[in-house]
MARMARGU-372296 format. One record per residue (C-alpha): residue in three letters; x, y, z. Coordinates in pm, 1 decimal. Layout:
residues N
resn = ala	x = X	y = Y	z = Z
...
//
This chain:
residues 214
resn = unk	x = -107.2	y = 16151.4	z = 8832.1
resn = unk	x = -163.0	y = 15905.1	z = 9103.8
resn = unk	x = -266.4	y = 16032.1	z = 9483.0
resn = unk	x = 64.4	y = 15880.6	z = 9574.4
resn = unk	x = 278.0	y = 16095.5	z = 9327.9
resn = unk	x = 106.2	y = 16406.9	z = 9354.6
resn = unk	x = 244.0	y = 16370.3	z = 9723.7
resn = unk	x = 605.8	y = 16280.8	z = 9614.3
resn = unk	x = 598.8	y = 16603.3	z = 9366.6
resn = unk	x = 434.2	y = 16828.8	z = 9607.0
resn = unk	x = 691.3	y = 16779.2	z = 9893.6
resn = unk	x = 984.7	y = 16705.0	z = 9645.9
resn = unk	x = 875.7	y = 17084.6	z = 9492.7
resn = unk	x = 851.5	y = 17216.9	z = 9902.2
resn = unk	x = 1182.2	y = 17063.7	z = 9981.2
resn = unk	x = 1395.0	y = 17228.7	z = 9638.6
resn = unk	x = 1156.4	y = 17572.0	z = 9664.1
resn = unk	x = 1230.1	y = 17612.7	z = 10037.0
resn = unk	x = 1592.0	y = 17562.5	z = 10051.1
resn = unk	x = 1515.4	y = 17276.4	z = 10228.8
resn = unk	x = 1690.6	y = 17014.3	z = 9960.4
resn = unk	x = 1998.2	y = 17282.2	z = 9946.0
resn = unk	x = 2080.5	y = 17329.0	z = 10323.9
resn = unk	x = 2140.7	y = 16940.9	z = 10339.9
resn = unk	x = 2383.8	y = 16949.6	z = 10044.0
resn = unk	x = 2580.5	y = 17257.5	z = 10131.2
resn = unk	x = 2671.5	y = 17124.1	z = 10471.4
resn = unk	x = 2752.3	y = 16814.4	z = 10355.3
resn = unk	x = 3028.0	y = 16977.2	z = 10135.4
resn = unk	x = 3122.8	y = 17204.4	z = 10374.0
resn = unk	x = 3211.5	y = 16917.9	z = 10617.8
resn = unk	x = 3467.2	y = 16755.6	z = 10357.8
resn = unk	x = 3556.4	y = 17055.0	z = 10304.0
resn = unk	x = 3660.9	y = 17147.5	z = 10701.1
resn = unk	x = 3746.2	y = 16807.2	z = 10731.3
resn = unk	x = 4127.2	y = 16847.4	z = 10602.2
resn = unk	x = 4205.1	y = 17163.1	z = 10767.6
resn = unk	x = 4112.8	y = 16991.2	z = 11103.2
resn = unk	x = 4332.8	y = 16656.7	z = 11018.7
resn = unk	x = 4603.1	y = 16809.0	z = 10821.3
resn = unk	x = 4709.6	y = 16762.2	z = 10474.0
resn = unk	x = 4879.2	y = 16352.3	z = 10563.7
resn = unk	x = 4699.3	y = 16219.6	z = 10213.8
resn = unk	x = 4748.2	y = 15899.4	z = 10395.1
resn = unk	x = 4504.5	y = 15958.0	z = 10698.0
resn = unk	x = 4285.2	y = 16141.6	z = 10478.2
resn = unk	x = 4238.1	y = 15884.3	z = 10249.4
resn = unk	x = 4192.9	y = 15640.1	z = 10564.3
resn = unk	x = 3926.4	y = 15806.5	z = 10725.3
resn = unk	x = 3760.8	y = 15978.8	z = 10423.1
resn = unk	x = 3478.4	y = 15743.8	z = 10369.3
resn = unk	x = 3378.4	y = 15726.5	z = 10713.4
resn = unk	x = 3372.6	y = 16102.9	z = 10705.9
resn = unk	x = 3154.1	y = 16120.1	z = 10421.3
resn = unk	x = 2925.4	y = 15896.5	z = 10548.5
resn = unk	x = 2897.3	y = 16049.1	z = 10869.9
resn = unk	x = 2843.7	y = 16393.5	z = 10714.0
resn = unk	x = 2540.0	y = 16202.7	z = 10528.4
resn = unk	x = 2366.8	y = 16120.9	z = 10842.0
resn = unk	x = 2386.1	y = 16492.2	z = 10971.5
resn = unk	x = 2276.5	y = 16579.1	z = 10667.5
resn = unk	x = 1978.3	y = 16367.3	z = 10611.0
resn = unk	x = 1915.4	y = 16495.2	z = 11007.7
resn = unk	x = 1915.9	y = 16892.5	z = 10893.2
resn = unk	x = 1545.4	y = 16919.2	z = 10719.6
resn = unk	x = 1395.1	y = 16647.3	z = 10966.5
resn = unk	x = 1190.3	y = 16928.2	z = 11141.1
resn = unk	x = 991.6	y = 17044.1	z = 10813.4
resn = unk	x = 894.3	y = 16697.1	z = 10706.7
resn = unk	x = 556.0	y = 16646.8	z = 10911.1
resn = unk	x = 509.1	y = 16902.4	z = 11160.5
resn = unk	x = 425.9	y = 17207.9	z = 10937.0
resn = unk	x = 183.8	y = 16985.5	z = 10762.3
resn = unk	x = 38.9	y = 16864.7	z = 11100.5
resn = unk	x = 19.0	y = 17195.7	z = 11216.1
resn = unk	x = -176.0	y = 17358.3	z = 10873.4
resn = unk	x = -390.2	y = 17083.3	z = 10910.2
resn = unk	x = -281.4	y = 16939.9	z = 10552.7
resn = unk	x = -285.7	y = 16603.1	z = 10732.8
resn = unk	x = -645.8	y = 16626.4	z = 10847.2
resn = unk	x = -755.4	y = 16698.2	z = 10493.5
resn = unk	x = -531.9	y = 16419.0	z = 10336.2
resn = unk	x = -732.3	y = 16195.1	z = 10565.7
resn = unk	x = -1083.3	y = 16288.7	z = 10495.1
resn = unk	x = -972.8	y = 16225.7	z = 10117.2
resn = unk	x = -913.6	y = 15854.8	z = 10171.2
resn = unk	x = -534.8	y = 15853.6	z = 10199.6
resn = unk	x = -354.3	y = 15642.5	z = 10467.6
resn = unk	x = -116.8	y = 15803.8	z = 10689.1
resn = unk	x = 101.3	y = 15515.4	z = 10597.4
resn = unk	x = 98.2	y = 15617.7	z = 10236.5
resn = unk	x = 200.3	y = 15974.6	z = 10318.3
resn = unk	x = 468.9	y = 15896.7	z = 10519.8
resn = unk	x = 533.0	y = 15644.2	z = 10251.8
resn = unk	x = 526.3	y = 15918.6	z = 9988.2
resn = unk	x = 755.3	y = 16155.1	z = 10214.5
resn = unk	x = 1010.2	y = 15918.1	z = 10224.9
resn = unk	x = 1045.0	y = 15935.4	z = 9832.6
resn = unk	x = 975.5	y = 16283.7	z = 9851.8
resn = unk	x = 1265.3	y = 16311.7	z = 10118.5
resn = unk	x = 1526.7	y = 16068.4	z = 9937.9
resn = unk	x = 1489.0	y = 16207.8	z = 9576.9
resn = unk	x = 1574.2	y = 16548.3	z = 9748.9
resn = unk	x = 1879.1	y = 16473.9	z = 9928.7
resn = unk	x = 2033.5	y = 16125.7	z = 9788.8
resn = unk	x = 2102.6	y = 16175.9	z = 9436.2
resn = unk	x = 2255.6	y = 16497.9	z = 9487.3
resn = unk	x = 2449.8	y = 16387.8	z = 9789.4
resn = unk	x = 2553.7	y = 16104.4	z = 9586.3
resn = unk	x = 2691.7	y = 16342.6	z = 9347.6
resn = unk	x = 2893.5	y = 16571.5	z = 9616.3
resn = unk	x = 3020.7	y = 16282.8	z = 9727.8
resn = unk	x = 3217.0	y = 16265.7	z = 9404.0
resn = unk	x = 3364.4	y = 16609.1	z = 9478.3
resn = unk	x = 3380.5	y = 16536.4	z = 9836.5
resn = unk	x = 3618.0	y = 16233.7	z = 9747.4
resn = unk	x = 3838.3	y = 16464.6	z = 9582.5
resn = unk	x = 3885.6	y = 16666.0	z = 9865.2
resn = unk	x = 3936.7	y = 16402.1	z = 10104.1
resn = unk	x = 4201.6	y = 16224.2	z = 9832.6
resn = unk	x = 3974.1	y = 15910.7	z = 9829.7
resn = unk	x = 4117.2	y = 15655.2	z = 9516.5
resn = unk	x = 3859.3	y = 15572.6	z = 9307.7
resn = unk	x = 3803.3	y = 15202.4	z = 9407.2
resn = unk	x = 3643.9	y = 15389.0	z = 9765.4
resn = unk	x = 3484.8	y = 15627.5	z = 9612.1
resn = unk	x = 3284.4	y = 15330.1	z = 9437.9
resn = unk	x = 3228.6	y = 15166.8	z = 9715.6
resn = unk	x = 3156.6	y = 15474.6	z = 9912.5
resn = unk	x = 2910.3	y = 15545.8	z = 9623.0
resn = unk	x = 2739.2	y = 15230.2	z = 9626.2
resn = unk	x = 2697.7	y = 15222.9	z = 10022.7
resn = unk	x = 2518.6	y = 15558.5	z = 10010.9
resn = unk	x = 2304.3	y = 15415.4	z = 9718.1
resn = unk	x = 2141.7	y = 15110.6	z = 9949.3
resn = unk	x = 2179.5	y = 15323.4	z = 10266.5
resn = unk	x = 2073.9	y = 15675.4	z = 10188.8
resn = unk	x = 1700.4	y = 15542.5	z = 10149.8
resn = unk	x = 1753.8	y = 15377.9	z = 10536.8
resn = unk	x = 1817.7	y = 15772.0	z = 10631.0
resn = unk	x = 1509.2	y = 15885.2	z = 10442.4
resn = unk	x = 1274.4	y = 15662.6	z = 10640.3
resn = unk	x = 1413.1	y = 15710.7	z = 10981.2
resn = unk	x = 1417.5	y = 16087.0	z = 10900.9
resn = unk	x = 1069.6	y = 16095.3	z = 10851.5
resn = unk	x = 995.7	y = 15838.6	z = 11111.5
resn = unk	x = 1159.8	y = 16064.0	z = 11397.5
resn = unk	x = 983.7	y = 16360.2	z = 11186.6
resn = unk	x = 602.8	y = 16185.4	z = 11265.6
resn = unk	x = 769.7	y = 16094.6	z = 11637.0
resn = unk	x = 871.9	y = 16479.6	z = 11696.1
resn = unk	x = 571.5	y = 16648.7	z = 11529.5
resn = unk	x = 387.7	y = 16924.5	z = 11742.3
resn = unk	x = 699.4	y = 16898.8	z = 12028.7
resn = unk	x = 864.2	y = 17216.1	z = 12164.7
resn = unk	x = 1231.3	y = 17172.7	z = 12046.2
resn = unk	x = 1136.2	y = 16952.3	z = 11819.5
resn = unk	x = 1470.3	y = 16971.3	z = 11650.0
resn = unk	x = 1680.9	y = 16893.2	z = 11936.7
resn = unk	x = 1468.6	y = 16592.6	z = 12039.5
resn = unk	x = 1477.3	y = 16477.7	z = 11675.3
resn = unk	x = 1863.6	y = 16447.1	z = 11726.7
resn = unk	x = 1853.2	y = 16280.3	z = 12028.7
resn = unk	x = 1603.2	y = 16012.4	z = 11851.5
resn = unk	x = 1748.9	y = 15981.6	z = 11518.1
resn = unk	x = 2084.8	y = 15949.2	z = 11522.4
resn = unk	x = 2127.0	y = 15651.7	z = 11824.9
resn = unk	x = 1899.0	y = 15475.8	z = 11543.3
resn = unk	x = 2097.6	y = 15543.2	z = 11309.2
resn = unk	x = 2432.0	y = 15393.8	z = 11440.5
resn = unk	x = 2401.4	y = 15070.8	z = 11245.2
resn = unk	x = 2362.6	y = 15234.3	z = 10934.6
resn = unk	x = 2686.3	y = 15437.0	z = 10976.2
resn = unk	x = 2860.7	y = 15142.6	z = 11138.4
resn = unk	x = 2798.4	y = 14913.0	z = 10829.6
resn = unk	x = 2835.9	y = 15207.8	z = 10561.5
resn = unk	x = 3203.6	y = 15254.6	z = 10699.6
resn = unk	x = 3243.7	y = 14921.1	z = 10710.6
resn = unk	x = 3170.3	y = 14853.3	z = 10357.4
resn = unk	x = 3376.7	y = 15116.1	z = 10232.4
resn = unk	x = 3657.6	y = 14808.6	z = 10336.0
resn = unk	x = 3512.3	y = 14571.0	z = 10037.4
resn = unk	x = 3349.4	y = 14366.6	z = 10308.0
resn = unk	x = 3071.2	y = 14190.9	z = 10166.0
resn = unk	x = 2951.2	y = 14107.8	z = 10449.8
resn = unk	x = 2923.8	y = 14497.0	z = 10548.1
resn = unk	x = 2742.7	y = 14565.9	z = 10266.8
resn = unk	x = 2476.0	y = 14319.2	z = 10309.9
resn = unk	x = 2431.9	y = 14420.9	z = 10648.3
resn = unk	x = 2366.9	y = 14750.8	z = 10509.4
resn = unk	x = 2146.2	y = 14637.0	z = 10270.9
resn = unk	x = 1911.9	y = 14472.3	z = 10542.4
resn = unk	x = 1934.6	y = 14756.5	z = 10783.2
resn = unk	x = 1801.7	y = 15026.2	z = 10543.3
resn = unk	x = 1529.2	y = 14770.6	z = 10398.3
resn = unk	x = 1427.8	y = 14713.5	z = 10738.1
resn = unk	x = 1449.7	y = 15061.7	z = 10826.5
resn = unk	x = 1217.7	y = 15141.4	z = 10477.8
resn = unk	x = 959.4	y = 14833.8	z = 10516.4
resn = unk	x = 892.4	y = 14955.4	z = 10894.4
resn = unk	x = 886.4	y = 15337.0	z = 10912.8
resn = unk	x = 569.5	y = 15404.7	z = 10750.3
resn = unk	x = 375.7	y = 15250.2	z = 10996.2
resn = unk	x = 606.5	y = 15414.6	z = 11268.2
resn = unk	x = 542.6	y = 15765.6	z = 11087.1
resn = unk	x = 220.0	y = 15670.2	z = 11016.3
resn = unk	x = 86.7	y = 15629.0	z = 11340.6
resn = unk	x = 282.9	y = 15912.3	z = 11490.2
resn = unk	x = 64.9	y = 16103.7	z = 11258.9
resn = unk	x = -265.5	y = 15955.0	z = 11334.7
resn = unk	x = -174.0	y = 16083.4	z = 11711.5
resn = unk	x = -62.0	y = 16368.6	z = 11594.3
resn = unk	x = -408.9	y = 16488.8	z = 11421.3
resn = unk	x = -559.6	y = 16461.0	z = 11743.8
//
């Protein structure tokens, strides 16, 4: 196995082992599931606001594990070593970010399923709603690990990462709603916003990590 996927399948191992892949998803459900008591049971309304619901509980979900993605490594000094074997700290943040996507967007993709039902979503949203989170999920992996590298090593580190990640994350939300509407042109938008977001926070994370070792 490649350097590259030994990373992916170590932290994709951490994240399941340590609860930190579960968390994520049982909040996520728990939000749909709050979500009609605090509205009411109008089907109408539900339906309405449902995907924007489930989108938003995808961004506080993605947020929930963005404390363990760097900083214990920075701290055990698993970074340092990773470094003295050749490997770019651009191509272990790049590796986190699959690491951090396989553990939270397939399985969120597949809540969202159950979430629909609970929220009384028809099943022409919950396609859409199912194809937004496929091209935007990814987006949340790389800013999550981005604001992970930013936050590394910083007292309240979880707090701050809140404050950092989710104004960033605005367009993401904004366009995944929107596309839930069958606007093409929402969806695009999407598309470009989480390809930008992918393409550019490696470097982000990896520098944050390059300060962070010293």
């Amino acid at each position: 196995m490649s350097g590259f996927g030994t990373l992916v399948a170590r932290d994709l191992g951490r994240a399941w082992a340590g609860g930190g892949a579960v968390y994520p998803l049982a909040f996520f459900l728990l939000v749909a599931i709050l979500f009609p008591f605090a509205i009411g049971p109008d089907t109408v309304l539900l339906a309405r606001v449902g995907g924007g619901i489930i989108w938003a509980a995808a961004l506080l979900a993605a947020l929930m594990p963005v404390e363990r993605l760097i900083g214990p490594d920075a701290e055990s000094g698993v970074l340092d070593q990773l470094a003295t074997r050749g490997l770019t700290m651009s191509g272990v943040a790049a590796a986190k970010i699959v690491a951090h996507w396989l553990a939270f967007g397939p399985a969120l993709m597949l809540a969202a399923v159950l979430a629909a039902g609970l929220l009384g979503l028809p099943g022409t949203t919950l396609w859409r709603v199912e194809l937004g989170l496929l091209l935007g999920t990814p987006g949340l992996a790389a800013l999550a690990v981005a604001t992970s590298a930013l936050v590394a090593g910083l007292r309240g580190a979880s707090a701050v990462a809140g404050l950092v990640m989710l104004p960033l994350a605005v367009p993401l939300l904004i366009f995944g709603a929107g596309s839930i509407d069958g606007g093409a042109g929402a969806l695009k938008l999407l598309s470009a916003v989480s390809l930008l977001l992918i393409a550019g926070a490696p470097f982000v994370a990896g520098a944050a990590m390059r300060v962070a070792m010293e």
